[in-house]
C-alpha positions, 0 to 999 in steps of 0.5 A: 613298587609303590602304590596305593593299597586298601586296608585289607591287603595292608593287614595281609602284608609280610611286613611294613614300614613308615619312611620319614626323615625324622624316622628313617625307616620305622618297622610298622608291627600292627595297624588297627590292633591287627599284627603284620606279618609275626607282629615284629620288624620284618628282615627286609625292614631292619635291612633298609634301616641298617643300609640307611644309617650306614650311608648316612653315617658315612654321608656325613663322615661318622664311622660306624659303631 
């Protein structure tokens, strides 16, 4: 889902992360000097990156390492 979200509910988050084409998907760990979630990437972050790259390597015909 995708929404707006005030600072408060961002810090109380399990875990977030930053989309961009140059970043893919990037594991967000704190925001104000405030840890999110245990202060590392989330499972569920590293997952979307994994998928991400996985498809995109195979988009442009590069195996995996």
């Amino acid at each position: 889902q995708e929404k707006a979200f005030t600072p408060q509910e961002a810090y109380e988050a399990d875990e977030a992360f930053l989309s961009s084409a140059t970043t893919l998907v990037y594991p967000i760990i704190e925001i104000d000097g405030k840890p999110i979630g245990d202060g590392k990437p989330g499972k569920i972050t590293k997952l979307m990156r994994e998928i991400y790259i996985k498809s995109a390597l195979e988009i442009a015909g590069i195996e995996p390492k």
